[in-house]
Structure formats: C-alpha cells, structure tokens
Short mmCIF file of the C-alpha atoms (twelve columns), coordinates in Angstrom:
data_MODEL
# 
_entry.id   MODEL 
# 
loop_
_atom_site.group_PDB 
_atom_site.id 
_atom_site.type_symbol 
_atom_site.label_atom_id 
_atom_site.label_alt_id 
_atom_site.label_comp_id 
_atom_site.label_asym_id 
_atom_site.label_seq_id 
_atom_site.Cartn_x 
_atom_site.Cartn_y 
_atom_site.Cartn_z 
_atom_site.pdbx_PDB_model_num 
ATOM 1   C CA . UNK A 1   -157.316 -115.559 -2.771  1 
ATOM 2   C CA . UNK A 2   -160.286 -113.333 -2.394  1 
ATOM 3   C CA . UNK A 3   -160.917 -112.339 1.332   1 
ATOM 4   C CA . UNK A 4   -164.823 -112.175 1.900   1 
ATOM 5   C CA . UNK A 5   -166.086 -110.409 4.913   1 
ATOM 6   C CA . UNK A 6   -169.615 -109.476 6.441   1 
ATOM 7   C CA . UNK A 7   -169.362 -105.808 5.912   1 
ATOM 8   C CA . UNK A 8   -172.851 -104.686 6.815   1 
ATOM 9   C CA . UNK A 9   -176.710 -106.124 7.586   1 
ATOM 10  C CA . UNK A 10  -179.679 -104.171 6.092   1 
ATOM 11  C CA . UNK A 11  -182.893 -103.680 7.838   1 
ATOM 12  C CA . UNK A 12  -185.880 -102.588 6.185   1 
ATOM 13  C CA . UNK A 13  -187.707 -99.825  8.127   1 
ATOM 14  C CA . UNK A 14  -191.002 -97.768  7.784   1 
ATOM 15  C CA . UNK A 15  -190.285 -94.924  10.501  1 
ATOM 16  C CA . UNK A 16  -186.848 -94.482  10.657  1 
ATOM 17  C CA . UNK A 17  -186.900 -91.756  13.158  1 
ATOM 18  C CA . UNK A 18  -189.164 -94.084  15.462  1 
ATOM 19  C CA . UNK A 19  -186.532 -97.286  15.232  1 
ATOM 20  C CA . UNK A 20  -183.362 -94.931  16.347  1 
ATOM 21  C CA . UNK A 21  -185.054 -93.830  19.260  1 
ATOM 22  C CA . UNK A 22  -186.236 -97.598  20.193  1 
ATOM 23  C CA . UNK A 23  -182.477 -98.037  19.640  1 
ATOM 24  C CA . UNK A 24  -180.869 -95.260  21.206  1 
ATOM 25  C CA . UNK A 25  -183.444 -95.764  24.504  1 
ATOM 26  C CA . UNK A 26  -181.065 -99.326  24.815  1 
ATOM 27  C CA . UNK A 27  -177.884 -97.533  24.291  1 
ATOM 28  C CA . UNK A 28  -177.198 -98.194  20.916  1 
ATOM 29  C CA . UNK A 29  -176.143 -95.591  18.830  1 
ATOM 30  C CA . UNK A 30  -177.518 -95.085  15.039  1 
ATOM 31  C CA . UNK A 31  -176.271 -91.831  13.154  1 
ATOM 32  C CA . UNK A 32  -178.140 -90.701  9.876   1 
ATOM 33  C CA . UNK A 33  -176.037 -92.105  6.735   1 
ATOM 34  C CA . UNK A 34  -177.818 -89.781  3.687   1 
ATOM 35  C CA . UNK A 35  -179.902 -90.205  0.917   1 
ATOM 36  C CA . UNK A 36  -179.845 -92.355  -2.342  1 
ATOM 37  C CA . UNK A 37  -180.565 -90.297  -4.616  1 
ATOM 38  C CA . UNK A 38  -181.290 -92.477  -7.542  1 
ATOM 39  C CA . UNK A 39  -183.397 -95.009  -5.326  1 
ATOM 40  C CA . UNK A 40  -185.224 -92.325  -3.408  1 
ATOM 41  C CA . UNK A 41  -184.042 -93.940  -0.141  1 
ATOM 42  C CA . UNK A 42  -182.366 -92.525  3.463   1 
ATOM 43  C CA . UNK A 43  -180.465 -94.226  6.037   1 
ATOM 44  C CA . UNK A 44  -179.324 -94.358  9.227   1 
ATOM 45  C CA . UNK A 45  -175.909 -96.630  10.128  1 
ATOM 46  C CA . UNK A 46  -175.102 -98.135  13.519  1 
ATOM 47  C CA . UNK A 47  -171.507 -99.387  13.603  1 
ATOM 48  C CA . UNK A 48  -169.911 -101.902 15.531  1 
ATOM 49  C CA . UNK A 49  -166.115 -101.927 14.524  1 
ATOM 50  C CA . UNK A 50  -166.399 -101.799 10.495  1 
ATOM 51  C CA . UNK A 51  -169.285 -104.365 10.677  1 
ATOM 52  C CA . UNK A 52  -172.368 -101.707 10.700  1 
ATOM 53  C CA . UNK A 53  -176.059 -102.384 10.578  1 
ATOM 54  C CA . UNK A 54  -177.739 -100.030 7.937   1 
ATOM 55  C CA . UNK A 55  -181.536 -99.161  8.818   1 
ATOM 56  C CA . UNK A 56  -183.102 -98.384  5.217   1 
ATOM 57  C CA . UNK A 57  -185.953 -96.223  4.101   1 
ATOM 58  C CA . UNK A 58  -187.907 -94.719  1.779   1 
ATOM 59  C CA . UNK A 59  -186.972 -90.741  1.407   1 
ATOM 60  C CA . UNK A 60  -188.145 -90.059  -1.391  1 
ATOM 61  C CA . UNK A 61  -191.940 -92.046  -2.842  1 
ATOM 62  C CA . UNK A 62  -192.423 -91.262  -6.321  1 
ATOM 63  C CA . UNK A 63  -188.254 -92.007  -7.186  1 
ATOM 64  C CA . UNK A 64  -188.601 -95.518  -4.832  1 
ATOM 65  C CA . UNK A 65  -191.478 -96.046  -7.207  1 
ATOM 66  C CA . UNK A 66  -189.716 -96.967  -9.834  1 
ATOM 67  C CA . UNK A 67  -187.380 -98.643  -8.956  1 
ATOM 68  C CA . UNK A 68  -186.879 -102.400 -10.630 1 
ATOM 69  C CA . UNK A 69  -185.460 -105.426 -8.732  1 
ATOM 70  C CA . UNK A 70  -183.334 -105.558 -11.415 1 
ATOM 71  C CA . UNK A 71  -181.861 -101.728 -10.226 1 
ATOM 72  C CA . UNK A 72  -180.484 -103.046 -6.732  1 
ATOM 73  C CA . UNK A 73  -182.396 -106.425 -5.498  1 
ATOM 74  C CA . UNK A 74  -181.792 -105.989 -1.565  1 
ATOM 75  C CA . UNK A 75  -183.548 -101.730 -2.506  1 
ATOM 76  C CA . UNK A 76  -186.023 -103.024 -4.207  1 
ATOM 77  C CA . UNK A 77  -186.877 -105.146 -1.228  1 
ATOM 78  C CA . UNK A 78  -186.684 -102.780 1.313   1 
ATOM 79  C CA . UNK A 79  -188.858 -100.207 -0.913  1 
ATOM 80  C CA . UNK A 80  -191.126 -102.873 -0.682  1 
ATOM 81  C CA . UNK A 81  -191.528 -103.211 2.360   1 
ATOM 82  C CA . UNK A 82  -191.895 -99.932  2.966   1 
ATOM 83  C CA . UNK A 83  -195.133 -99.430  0.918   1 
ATOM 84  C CA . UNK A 84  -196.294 -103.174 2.727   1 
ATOM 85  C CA . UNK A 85  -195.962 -101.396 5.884   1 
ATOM 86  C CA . UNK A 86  -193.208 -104.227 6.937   1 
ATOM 87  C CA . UNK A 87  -190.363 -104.102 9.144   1 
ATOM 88  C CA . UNK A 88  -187.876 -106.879 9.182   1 
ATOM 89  C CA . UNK A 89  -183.924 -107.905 8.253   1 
ATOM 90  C CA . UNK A 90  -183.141 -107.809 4.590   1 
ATOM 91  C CA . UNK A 91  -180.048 -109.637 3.749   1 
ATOM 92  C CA . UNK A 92  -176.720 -109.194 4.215   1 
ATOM 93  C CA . UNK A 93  -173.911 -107.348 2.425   1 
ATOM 94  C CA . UNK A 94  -170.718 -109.099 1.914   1 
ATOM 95  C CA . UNK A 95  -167.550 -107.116 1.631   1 
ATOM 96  C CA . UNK A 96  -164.520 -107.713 -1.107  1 
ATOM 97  C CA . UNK A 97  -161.601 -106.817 -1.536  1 
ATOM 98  C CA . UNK A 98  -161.069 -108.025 -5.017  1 
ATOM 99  C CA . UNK A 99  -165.261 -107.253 -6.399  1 
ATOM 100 C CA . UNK A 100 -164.374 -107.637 -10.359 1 
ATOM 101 C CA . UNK A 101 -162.675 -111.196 -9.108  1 
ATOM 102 C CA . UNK A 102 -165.530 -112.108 -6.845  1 
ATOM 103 C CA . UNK A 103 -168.139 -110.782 -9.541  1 
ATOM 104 C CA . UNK A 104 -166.616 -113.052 -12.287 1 
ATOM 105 C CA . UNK A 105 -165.964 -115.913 -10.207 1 
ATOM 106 C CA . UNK A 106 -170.000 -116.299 -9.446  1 
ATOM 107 C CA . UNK A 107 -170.976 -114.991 -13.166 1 
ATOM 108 C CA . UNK A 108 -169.211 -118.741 -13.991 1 
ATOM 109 C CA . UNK A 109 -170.730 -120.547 -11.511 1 
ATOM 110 C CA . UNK A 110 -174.009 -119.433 -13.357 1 
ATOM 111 C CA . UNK A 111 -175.319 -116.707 -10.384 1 
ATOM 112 C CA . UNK A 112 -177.457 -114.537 -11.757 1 
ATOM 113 C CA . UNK A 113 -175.520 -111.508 -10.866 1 
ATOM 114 C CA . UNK A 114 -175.851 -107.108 -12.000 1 
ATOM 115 C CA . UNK A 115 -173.270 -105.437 -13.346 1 
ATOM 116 C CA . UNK A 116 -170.945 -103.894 -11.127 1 
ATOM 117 C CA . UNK A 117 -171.704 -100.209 -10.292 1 
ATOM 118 C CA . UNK A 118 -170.187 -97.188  -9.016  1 
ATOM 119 C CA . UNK A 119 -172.699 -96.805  -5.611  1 
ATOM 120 C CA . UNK A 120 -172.894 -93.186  -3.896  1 
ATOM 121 C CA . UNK A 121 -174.513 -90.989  -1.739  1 
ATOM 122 C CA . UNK A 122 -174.134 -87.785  -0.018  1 
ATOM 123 C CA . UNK A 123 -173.457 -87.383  4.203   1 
ATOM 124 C CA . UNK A 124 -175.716 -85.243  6.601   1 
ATOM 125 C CA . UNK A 125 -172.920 -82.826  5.724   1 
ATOM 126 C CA . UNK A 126 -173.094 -83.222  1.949   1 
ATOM 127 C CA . UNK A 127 -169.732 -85.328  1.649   1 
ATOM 128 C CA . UNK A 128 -169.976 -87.983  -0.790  1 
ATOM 129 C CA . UNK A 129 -169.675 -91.459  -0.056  1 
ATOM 130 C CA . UNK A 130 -168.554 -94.396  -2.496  1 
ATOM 131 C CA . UNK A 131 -168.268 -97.497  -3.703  1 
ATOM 132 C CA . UNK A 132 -168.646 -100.382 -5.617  1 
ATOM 133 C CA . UNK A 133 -171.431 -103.052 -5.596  1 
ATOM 134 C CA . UNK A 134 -173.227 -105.861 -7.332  1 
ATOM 135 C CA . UNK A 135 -176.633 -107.493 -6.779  1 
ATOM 136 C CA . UNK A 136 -177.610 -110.971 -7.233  1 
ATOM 137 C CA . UNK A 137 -181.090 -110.950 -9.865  1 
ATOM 138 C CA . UNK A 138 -182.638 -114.122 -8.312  1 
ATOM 139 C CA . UNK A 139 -183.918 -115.693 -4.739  1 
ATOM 140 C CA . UNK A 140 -181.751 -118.312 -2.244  1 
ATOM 141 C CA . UNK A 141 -185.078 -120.029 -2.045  1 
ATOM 142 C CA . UNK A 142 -188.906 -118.190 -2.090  1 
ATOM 143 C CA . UNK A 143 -188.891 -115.065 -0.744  1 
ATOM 144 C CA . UNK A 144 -185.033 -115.590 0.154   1 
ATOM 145 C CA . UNK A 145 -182.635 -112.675 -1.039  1 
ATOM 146 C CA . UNK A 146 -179.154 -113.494 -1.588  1 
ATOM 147 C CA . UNK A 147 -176.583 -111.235 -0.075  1 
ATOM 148 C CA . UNK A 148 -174.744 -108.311 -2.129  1 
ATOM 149 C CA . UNK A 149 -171.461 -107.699 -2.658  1 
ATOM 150 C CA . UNK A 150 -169.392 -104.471 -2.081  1 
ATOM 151 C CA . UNK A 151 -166.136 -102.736 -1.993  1 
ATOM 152 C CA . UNK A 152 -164.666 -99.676  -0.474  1 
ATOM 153 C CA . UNK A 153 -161.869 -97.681  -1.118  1 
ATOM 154 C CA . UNK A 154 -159.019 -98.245  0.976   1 
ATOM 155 C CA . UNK A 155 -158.189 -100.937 3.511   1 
ATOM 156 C CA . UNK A 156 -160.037 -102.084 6.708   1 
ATOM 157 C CA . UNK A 157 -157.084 -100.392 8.910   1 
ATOM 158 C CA . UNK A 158 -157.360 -96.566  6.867   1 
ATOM 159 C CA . UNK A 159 -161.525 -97.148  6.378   1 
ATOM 160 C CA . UNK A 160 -161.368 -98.037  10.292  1 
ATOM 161 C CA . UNK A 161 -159.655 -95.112  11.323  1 
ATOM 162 C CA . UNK A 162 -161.298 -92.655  9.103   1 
ATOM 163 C CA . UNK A 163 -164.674 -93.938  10.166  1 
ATOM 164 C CA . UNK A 164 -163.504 -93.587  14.018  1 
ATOM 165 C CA . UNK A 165 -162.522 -89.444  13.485  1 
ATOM 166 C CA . UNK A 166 -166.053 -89.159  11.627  1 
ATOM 167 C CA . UNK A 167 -167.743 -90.299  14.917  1 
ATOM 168 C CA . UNK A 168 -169.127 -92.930  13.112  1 
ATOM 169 C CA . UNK A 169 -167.712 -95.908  14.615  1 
ATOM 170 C CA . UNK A 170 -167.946 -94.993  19.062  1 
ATOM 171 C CA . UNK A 171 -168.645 -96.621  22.257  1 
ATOM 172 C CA . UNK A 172 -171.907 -97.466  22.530  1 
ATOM 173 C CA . UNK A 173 -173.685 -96.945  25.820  1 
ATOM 174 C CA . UNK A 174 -174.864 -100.265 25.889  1 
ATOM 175 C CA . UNK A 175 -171.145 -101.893 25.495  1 
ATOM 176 C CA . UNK A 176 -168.479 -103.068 23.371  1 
ATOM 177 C CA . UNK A 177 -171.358 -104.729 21.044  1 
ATOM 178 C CA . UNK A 178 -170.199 -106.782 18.283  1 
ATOM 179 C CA . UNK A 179 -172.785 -108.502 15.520  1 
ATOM 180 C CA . UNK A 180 -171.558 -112.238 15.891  1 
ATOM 181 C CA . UNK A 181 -174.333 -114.204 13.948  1 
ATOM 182 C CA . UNK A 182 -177.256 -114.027 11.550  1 
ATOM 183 C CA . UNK A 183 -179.809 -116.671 11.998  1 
ATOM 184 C CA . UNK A 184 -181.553 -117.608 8.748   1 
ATOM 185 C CA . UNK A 185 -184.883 -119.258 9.081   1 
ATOM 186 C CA . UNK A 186 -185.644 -121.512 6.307   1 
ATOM 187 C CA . UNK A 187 -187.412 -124.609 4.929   1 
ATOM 188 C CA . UNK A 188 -184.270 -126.086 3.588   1 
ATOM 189 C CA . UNK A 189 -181.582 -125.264 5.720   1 
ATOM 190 C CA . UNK A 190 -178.950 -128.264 4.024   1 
ATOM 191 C CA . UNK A 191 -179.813 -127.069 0.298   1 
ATOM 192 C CA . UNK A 192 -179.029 -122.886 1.672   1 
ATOM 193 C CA . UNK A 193 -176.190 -123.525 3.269   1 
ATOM 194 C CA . UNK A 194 -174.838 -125.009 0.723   1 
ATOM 195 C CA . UNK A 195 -175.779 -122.258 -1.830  1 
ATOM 196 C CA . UNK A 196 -174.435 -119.972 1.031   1 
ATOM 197 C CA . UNK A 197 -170.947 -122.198 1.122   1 
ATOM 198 C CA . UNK A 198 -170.513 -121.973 -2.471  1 
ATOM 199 C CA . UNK A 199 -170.484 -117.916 -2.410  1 
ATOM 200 C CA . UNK A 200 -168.347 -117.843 0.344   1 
ATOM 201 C CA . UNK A 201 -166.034 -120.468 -0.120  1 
ATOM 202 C CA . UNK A 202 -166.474 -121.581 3.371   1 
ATOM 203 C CA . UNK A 203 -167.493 -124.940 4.694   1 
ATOM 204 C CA . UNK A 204 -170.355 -125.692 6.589   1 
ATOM 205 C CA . UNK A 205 -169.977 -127.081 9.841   1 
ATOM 206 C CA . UNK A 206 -172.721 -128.966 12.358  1 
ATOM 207 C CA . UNK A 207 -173.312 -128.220 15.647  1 
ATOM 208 C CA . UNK A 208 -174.328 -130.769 18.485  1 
ATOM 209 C CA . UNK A 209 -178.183 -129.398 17.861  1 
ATOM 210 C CA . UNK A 210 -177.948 -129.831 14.086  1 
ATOM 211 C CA . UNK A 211 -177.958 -126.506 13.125  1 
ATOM 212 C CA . UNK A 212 -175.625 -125.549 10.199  1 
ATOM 213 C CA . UNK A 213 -172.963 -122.765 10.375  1 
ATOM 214 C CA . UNK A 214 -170.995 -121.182 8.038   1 
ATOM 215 C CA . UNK A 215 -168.531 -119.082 9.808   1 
ATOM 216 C CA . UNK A 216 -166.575 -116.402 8.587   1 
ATOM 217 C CA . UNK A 217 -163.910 -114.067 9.835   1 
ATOM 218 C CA . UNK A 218 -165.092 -114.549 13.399  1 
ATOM 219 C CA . UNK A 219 -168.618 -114.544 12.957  1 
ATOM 220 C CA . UNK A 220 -171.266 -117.037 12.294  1 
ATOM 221 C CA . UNK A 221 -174.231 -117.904 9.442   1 
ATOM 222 C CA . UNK A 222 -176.852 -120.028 11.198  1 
ATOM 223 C CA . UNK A 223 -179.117 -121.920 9.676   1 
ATOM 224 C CA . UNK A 224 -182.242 -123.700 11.121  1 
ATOM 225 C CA . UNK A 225 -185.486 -125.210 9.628   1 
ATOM 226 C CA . UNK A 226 -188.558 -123.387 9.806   1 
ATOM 227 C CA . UNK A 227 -191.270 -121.657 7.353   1 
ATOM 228 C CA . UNK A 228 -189.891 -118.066 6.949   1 
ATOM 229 C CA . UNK A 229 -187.177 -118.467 4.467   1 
ATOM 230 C CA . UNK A 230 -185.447 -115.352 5.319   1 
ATOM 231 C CA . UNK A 231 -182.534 -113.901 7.780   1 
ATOM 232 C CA . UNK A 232 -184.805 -113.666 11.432  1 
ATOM 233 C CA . UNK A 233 -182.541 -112.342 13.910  1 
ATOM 234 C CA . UNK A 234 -178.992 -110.979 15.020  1 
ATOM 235 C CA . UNK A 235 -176.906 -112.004 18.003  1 
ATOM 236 C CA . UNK A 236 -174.620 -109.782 19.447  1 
ATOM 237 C CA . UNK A 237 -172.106 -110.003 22.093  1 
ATOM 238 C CA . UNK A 238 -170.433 -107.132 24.732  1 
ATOM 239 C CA . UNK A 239 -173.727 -106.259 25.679  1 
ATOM 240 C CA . UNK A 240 -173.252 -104.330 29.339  1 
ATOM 241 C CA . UNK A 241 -175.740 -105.821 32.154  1 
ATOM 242 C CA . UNK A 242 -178.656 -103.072 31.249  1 
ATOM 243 C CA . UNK A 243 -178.900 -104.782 28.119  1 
ATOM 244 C CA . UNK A 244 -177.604 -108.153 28.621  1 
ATOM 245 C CA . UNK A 245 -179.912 -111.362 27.547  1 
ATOM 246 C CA . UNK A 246 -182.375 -109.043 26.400  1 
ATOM 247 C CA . UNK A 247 -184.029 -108.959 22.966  1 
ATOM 248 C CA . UNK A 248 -185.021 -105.518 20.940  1 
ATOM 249 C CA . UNK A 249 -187.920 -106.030 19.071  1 
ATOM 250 C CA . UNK A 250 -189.189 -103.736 16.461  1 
ATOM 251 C CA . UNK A 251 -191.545 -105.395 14.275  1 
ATOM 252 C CA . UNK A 252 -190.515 -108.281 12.980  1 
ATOM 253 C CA . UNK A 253 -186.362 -106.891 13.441  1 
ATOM 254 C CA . UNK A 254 -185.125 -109.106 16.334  1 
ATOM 255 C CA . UNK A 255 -181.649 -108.146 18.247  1 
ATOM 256 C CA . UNK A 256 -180.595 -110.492 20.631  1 
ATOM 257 C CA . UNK A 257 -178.128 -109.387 23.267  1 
# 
C-alpha cells in the first residue's frame, strides 16, 4: 500500500523578509529555499524533522502574472494573495512514495487532478532541487483548496540526513518544535472530512467535543464548523517556556505553541 505523509504546509506571504524576522525574533528558524522560476515565486523553508513549513512569495510580478490555476492550484493561490495583499495558510502538501499510484488511484475516483510534473528550483547556492508533484483542479468546498501531492527522490532516512548536513533541518532556539495538527475551519466539517478521508485513506475519528480528526503518521487533521472554509491555524508541540502557550500571529497565519 501507498504510505501518505504530511510532507510540508504552505503559507502565503506578502513580505517575506518581514515574516522571517517575526519568526526568527521567537526562535524559529526559516532559511531562504530559491526561486520558481516558471511561477515567478521565492521561498523561504522552516523545517521541523522532514515536515517543513514553506513561506511562499511572489519574486518575480509580471511571470506570477500569468500564471493559471490550472499551472499549480495551491501557486496560483498564493500569487493571489499576494496581489490581494493577504497573508494566511494555503493548504497542505501531502507526500508519496508511490505519486503515479496515488495520482491514478484519485484520477478513478473522479478527482479532478494535473498531470504529474517534474517540479524544480534552484538553492541560494544555485543547486537544483527536484521533484515530482500533482495539483488537484477544483475546491474541497468554496474557497477550500485541496492539498497537493509530491514526491522526492530518495527515502525519508537518506532525504533526512542530507537535509540535516545542508543545515536545513537544526535546533531551533525555541525547542524541539514539531507541527502536530492543522485545524481546518469550515461550514461543513462531516462532508470535508470525509472528502479528506477518502484521499487519505484514513478514517475519521470523533473527539469528546465533536470535532473530527483524521490522523496520520502521528499528526492530526482537525476539523471544526465555522464560516472560513479554509486551513486557520497550526499547533505545534516542544515549544521551550519562552515560547510555550503562546500564539504567532502574522496576519491572518496563526502558530500556536
């Protein structure tokens, strides 16, 4: 079977510069990732283990201009929100290690799914980076992106390791953080989770509150009614006691340690 895991979150950002230093002020450590060329967007990637969040930008206006939701749904959302002004979480990416397997197995089930493509893009130090990747051409519910879906070369244990001697994965100041949960705000929360179950092939459980929860490898998709319809917040845990039960804000982007 297909192992699924939540490789990475993205977060749409206008000033990228200004949302490190909010981050790096807490302890948290974000390192520029490089450019997409063929989007005309920039990065910067904060890991924790091999789950990383990936603050996304626009580098470059009149390429992110044209770009079609059709080129790269979860880009085209974040490009956006960059010419909105809007800061907020994006969707999640979901990491396979089988993506021609997972990418037919949802093409059946009638998702509305891209072609898979060879993704890339070049380091700070001009290395390139890639991978594969499909997007999903269609909404969860209004306004609600589904997650993409992505492969790396090599394992978790060689992609861990190599990540560790690049300095990408360290210790952040701030603690042994880990991402644990994404809490989706939306106005159906039994009719998403289900959708959300489906692509996973995971069950969804109910906590003593009601709230639904898809779990996965460890870490947790909650879902709780409201009028947002999107992914509102992240919870992490190891936070040290500078940063412990505290919330960084920055816009609408909501950690909560």
């Amino acid at each position: 079977m297909v192992e699924l895991n939540w490789d990475h979150t993205m977060v749409n950002i206008t000033d990228l510069n200004a949302a490190v230093k909010v981050l790096k002020e807490k302890g948290i450590i974000f390192k520029p990732g490089g450019e997409h060329k063929r989007w005309g967007t920039g990065n910067a990637l904060g890991y924790f283990g091999l789950n990383y969040i990936e603050l996304i930008t626009v580098s470059n206006e009149k390429s992110a201009r044209k770009v079609k939701r059709t080129d790269g749904s979860a880009v085209y959302d974040a490009i956006q929100d960059y010419f909105s002004g809007v800061q907020r979480l994006n969707t999640i990416a979901i990491r396979s290690d089988n993506i021609e397997e997972t990418h037919q197995r949802l093409k059946e089930e009638n998702v509305l799914v891209g072609d898979i493509e060879e993704g890339q893009r070049l380091d700070p130090r001009g290395k390139l980076i890639s991978w594969k990747i499909f997007f999903v051409n269609d909404y969860l519910a209004p306004g609600l992106p589904y997650p993409f879906f992505i492969q790396w070369a090599g394992n978790d244990e060689s992609r861990f390791t190599k990540l560790t001697k690049q300095g990408l994965i360290v210790e952040h100041q701030a603690g042994a953080l880990k991402v644990v949960t994404a809490n989706f705000e939306v106005a159906e929360p039994q009719n998403v989770a289900a959708k959300w179950s489906k692509l996973l092939q995971q069950p969804i459980k109910t906590t003593k509150n009601g709230t639904l929860v898809i779990e996965l490898n460890g870490r947790q998709l909650k879902f709780t009614q409201g009028s947002q319809n999107h992914l509102v917040s992240l919870d992490f845990t190891g936070a040290n006691e500078t940063l412990q039960n505290q919330v960084v804000k920055i816009d609408k982007v909501l950690f909560n340690f």
